[in-house]
KEPA-345838 format. One record per residue (C-alpha): residue in one letter; chain; x, y, z. Coordinates in steps of 0.001 Angstrom, whole numbers, plus 500000, padded with zeros to 6 digits. Each point is the difference from the previous one (the first is absolute). Layout:
BEGIN
@res = a chain = A east = X north = Y up = Z
...
***
This chain:
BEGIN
@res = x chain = A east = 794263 north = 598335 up = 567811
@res = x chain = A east = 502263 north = 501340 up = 497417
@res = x chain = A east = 500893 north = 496527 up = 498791
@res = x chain = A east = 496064 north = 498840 up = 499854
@res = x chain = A east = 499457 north = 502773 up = 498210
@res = x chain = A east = 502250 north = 499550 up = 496966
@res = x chain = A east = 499733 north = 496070 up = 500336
@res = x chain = A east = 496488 north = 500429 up = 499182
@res = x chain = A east = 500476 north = 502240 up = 497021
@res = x chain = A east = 502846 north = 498223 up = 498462
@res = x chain = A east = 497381 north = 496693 up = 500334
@res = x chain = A east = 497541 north = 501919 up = 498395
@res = x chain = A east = 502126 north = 501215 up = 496847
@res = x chain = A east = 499392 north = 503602 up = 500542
@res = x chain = A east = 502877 north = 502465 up = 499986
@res = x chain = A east = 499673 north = 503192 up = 502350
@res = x chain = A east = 498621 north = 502073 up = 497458
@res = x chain = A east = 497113 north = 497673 up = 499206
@res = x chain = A east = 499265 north = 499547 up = 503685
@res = x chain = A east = 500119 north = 503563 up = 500562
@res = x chain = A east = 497580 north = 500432 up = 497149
@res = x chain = A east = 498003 north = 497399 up = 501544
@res = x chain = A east = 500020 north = 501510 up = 503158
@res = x chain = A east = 499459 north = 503463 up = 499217
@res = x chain = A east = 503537 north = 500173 up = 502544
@res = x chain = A east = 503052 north = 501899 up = 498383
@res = x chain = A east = 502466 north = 497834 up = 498508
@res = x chain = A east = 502968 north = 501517 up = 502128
@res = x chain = A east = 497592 north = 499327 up = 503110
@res = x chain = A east = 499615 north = 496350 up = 498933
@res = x chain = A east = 503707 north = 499788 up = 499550
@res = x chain = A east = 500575 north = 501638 up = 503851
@res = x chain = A east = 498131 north = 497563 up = 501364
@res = x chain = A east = 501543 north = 496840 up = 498884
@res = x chain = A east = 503593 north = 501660 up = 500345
@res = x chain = A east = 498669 north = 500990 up = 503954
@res = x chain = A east = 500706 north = 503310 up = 499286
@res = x chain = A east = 496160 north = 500924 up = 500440
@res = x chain = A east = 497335 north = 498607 up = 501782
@res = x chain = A east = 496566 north = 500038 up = 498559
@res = x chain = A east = 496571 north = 501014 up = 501728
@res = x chain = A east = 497742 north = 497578 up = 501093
@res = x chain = A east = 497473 north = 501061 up = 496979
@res = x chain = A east = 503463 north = 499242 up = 497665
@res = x chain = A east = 500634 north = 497094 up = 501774
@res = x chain = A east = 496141 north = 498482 up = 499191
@res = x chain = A east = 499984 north = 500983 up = 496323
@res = x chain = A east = 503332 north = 498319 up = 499592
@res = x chain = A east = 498829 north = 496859 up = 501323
@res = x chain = A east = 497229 north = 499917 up = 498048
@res = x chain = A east = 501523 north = 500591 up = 496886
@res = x chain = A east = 502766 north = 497169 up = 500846
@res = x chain = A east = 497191 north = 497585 up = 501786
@res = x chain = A east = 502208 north = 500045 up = 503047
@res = x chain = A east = 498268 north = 499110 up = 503362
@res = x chain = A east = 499142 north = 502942 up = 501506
@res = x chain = A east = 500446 north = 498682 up = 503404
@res = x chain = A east = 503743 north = 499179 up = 499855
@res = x chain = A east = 500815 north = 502928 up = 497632
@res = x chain = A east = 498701 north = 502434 up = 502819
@res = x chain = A east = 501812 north = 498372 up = 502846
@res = x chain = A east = 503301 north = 500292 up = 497801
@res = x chain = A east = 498681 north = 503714 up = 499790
@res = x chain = A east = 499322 north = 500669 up = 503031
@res = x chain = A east = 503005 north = 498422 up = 501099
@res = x chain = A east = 502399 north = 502173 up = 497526
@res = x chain = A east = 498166 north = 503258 up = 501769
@res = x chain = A east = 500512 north = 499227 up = 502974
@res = x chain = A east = 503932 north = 498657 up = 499749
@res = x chain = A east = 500216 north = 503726 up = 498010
@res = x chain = A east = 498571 north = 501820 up = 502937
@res = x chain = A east = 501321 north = 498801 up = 503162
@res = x chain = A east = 502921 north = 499798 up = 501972
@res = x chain = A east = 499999 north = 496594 up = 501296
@res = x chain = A east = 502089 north = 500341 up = 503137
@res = x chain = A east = 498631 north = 499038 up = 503675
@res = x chain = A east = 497358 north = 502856 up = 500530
@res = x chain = A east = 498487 north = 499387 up = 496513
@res = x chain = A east = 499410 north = 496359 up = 500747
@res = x chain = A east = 498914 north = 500253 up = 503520
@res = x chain = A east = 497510 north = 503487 up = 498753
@res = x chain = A east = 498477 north = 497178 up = 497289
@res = x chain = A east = 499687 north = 497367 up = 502614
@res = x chain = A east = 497983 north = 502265 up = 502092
@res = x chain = A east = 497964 north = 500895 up = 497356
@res = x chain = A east = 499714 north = 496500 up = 498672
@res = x chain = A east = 498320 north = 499111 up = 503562
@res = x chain = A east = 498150 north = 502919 up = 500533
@res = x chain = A east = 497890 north = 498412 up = 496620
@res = x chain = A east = 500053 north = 497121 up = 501906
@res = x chain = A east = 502179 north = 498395 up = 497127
@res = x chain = A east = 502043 north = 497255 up = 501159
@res = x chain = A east = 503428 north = 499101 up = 498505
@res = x chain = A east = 501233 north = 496804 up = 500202
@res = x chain = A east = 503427 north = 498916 up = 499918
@res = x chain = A east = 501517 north = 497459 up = 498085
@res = x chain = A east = 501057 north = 496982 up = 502583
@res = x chain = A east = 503087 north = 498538 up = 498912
@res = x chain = A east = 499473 north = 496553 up = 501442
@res = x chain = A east = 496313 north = 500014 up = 498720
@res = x chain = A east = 501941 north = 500910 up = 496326
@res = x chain = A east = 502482 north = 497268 up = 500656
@res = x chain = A east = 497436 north = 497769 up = 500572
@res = x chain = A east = 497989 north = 500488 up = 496941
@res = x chain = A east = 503631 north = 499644 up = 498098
@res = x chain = A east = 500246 north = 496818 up = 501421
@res = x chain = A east = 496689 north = 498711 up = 499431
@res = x chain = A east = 500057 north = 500889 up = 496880
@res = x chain = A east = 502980 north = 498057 up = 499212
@res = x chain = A east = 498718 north = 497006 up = 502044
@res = x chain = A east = 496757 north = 500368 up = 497238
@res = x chain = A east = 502811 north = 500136 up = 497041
@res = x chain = A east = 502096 north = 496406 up = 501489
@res = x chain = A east = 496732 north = 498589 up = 500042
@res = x chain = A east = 498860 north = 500907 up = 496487
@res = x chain = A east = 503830 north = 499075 up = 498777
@res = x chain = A east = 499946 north = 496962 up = 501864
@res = x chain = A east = 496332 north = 499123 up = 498194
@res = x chain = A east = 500981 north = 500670 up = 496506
@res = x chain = A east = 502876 north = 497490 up = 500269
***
């Protein structure tokens, strides 16, 4: 999130202090956040993207993602206490199938040969 964060302000030519000005969110704050020293509120979080016309939508799942990494212990009781919780909201994770991923890699590069092969 960090990195968004002061991607998207260095894009928009603002320093911190004008985005903090902008924001109404201390300058030091502004700083904290895009050195991960801080993490901002969700309210923080909103006005920033705003501000810096960053999709909301990804900027919050970089949020939320940076809160949670902060705030749990990831060993083997974490993951199996989310996994319960993920299916008692009936929320369904789906793994990543190597062969299916494999697959896609090489039908890409079947599409690519066949492009190559029509441009000569």
């Amino acid at each position: 999130m960090k990195e968004i964060l002061k991607q998207a302000r260095i894009e928009k030519g603002l320093s911190t202090r004008k985005l903090a000005e902008l924001t109404k969110i201390d300058q030091a704050l502004i700083s904290k956040f895009e050195n991960g020293l801080r993490v901002p509120t969700k309210k923080q979080i909103q006005n920033i993207a705003f501000v810096l016309e960053i999709e909301l939508p990804s900027l919050l799942v970089a949020w939320y993602k940076t809160k949670l990494l902060n705030n749990l212990d990831f060993n083997q009781f974490a993951i199996q206490a989310i996994s319960q919780i993920l299916q008692e909201k009936g929320i369904e994770v789906v793994k990543e199938n190597k062969d299916n991923k494999i697959a896609e890699i090489l039908d890409e590069i079947e599409l690519l040969k066949q492009k190559l092969t029509g441009l000569k």
